[in-house]
N, C-alpha and C positions, 0 to 999 in steps of 0.2 A: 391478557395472555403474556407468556414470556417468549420470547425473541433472543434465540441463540447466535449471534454473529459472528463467524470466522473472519479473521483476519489473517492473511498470507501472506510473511517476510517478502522482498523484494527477490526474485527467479532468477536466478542466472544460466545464461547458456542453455542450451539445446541439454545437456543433460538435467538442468533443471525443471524444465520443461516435461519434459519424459517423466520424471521423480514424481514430480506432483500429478501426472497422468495415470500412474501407479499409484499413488495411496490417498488421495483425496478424497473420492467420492467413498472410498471405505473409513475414513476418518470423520466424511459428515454423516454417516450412517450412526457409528461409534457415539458421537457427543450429539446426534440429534438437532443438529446444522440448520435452520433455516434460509439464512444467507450469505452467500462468502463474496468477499473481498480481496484480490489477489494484487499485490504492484507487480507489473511486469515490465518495469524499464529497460531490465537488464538481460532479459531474454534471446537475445543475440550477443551478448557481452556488454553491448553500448549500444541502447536502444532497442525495439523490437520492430520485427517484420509483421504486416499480416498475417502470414502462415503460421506465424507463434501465437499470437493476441489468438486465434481461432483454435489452436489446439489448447492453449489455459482454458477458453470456455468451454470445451468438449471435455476437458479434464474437471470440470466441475463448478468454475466460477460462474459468479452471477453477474461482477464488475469487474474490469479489468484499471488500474489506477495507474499513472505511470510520474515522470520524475523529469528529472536535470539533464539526461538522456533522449528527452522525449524524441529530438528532431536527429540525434544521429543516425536515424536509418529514415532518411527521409518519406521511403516507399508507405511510411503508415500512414502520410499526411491525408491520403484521399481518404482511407482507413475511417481515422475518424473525423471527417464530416461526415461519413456516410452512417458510421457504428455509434449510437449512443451511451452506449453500455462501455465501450472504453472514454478514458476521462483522461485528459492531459491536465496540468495545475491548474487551475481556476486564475491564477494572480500569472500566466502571461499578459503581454500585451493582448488586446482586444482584435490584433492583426493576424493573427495567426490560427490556422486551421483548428476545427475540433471545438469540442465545447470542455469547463470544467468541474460540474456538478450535475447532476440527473435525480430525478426522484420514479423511483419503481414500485411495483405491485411485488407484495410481498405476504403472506401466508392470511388466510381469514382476511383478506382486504388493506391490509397494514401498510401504510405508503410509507417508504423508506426513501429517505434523502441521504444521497452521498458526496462529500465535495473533496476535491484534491485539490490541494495546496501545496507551495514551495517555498520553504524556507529563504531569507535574506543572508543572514549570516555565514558569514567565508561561502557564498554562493554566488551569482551573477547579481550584483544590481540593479541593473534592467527590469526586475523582476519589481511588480505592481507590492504593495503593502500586503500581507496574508493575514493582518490582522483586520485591516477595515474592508479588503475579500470578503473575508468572511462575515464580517455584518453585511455586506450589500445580499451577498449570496442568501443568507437567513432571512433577510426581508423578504425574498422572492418565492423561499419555503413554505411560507407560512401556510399552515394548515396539516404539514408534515408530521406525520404518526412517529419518527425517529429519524434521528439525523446523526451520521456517521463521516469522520471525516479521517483523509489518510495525509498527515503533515510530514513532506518528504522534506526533510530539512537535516542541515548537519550539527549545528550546536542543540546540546540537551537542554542547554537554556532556555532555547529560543521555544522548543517543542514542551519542555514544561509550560513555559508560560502562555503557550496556546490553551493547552489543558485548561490553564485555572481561569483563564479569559472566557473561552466557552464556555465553564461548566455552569449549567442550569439553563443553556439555547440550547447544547447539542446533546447529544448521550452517550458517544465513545469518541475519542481521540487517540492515535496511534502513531506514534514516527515510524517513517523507510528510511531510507536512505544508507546509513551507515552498515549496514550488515550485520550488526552484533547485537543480539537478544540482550534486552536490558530486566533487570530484579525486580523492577518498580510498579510491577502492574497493582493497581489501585483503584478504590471509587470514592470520589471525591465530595465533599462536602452536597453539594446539590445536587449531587447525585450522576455525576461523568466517569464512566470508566476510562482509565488514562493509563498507557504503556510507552515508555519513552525511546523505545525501540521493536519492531517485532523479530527483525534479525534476519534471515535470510535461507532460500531455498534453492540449491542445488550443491556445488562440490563441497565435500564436509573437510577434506584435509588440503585448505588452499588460507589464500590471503584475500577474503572477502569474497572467496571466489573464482580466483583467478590462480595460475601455475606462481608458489611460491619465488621459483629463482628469477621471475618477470617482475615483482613487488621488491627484490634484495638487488637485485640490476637501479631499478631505478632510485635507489637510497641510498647506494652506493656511487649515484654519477654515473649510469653508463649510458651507450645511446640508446634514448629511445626505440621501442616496439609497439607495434599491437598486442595489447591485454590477450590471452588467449585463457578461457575457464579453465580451472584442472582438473585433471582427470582421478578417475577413483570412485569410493564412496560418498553417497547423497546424503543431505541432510533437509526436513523440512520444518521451518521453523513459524510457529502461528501463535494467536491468543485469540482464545473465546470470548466474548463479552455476552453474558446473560441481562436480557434488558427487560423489566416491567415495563410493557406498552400501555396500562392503565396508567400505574403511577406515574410514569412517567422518567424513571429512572433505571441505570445500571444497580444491579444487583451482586456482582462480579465480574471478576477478572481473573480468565489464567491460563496461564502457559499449557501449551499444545506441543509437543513437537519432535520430530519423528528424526530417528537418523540409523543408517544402516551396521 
C-alpha cells in the first residue's frame, strides 16, 4: 500500500495554532493524508503548553514532535509522561521527563515508527549523539512497517547528513528547527525521502515568526525582550512523503503549503 505522510513545519504562537485548526484536516482530505506529524515547540513562542499540544491534535495531528524549547514551558513536563503521542528529542539525557520515539497503528494495520531528534551543532552540547540515537532507537523498532524521523537541528549539514546516514533503516527524514522551507525535497538512493527544512506555521509577515522590530532590536544591540509572534497573516508550511510500505521505500516528495 502507499502511505501518505504529512509533515508540519514548526507552529508558532497561538495564532499558529489556530491556522493549522483551520486548514488541516481539509488539507488531509485534499492530498489523502494517512498520517500527520506536526513540531509544536513553538506553540507558545518558546515552548508549548498542554492546552496547545491538545488543540494541534484536535486540529488534526497524529504526533505531536517538539525541539530545543522543549522545557521552556515547564507545565508540559507531566504532559508528556502521561501523552505518548507527544515526543520530546530522543537524544536528551535519559533524566528527564517524556519519552523520544513511539511506534503507532496506522491504516490496514501499518505500524509506524516515529523518532525525534536534536541536533548538536551551534545547539546545547549536553545533548546525547543523534546519530548513534538513532541506531539504539532503530534496534528497538525492529519489526517496524515505516519509520519517520523529525531532526530538529540547525545546521543543513548536520540534517543532510542524518539523511544519507539513515537512508535504507528509516523512510523520511525532515529538519525543524529553523523556520524556512527549504528546495531540496528528494528521494534518496535506497530509497529516503529527505527535506532539509519543512519551514514553519503560523505568522507569514514576521522574522521566523516573531514581531520583525523584536529580531532588528536584537541585531542592533538593544536590551533584551520577550519574543512576542506577529500579528497578521498565516502561513502553513508542510511536505508530503508518499511511502511504498511493500517495497519498502519513499516514492516522493513535496511541498504543501498554504498561506493567506
Amino acid at each position: 500500500m502507499i502511505l501518505n505522510v504529512l509533515a508540519v513545519g514548526d507552529v508558532v504562537g497561538d495564532a499558529g495554532v489556530e491556522y493549522l485548526a483551520r486548514h488541516l484536516r481539509e488539507l488531509k482530505k485534499l492530498k489523502d493524508v494517512h498520517f500527520t506529524v506536526v513540531n509544536g515547540e513553538n506553540a507558545s513562542g518558546v515552548g508549548i503548553l498542554p492546552r496547545q499540544a491538545r488543540e494541534i491534535f484536535d486540529a488534526g495531528a497524529d504526533v505531536v514532535t517538539l525541539g530545543n524549547h522543549t522545557w521552556n514551558r515547564i507545565q508540559i513536563a507531566d504532559f508528556l509522561e502521561s501523552d505518548r503521542y507527544t515526543l520530546r528529542p530522543a537524544n536528551y539525557t535519559s533524566r528527564v521527563p517524556g519519552r523520544g520515539w513511539g511506534v503507532y497503528d496506522g491504516p490496514k494495520g501499518v505500524r509506524i515508527g516515529v523518532i525525534n531528534l536534536i541536533g548538536r551543532c551551534e545547539m546545547d552540547s549536553n545533548f546525547e549523539n543523534p546519530f548513534t540515537t538513532a541506531d539504539r532507537v532503530l534496534k528497538r523498532m525492529e519489526g517496524t512497517d515505516v519509520v519517520l524521523v523529525d531532526f530538529h537541528a540547525e545546521a543543513t549539514s548536520e540534517k543532510g547528513a542524518m539523511g544519507w546516514y539513515l537512508d535504507g533503516r528509516a523512510h523520511a527524514v525532515w529538519g525543524t528547527h529553523t523556520h524556512v522551507p527549504t528546495a531540496d525535497c528528494q528521494v534518496l538512493p535506497k530509497g529516503l525521502g529527505f527535506v532539509t527544512d519543512l519551514g514553519m506555521t503560523g505568522p507569514a509577515q514576521s522574522v521566523l515568526g516573531i514581531r520583525p522590530e523584536q529580531a532588528i532590536n536584537r541585531f542592533l544591540g538593544g536590551l533584551p525582550r520577550r519574543f512576542e509572534p506577529a500579528p497578521g497573516p498565516c502561513k502553513l508550511e508542510s511536505v508530503l512523503f508518499s511511502i511504498d510500505v511493500d517495497a519498502g521505500r519513499c516514492l516522493s516528495v513535496e511541498r504543501v503549503d498554504i498561506r493567506d
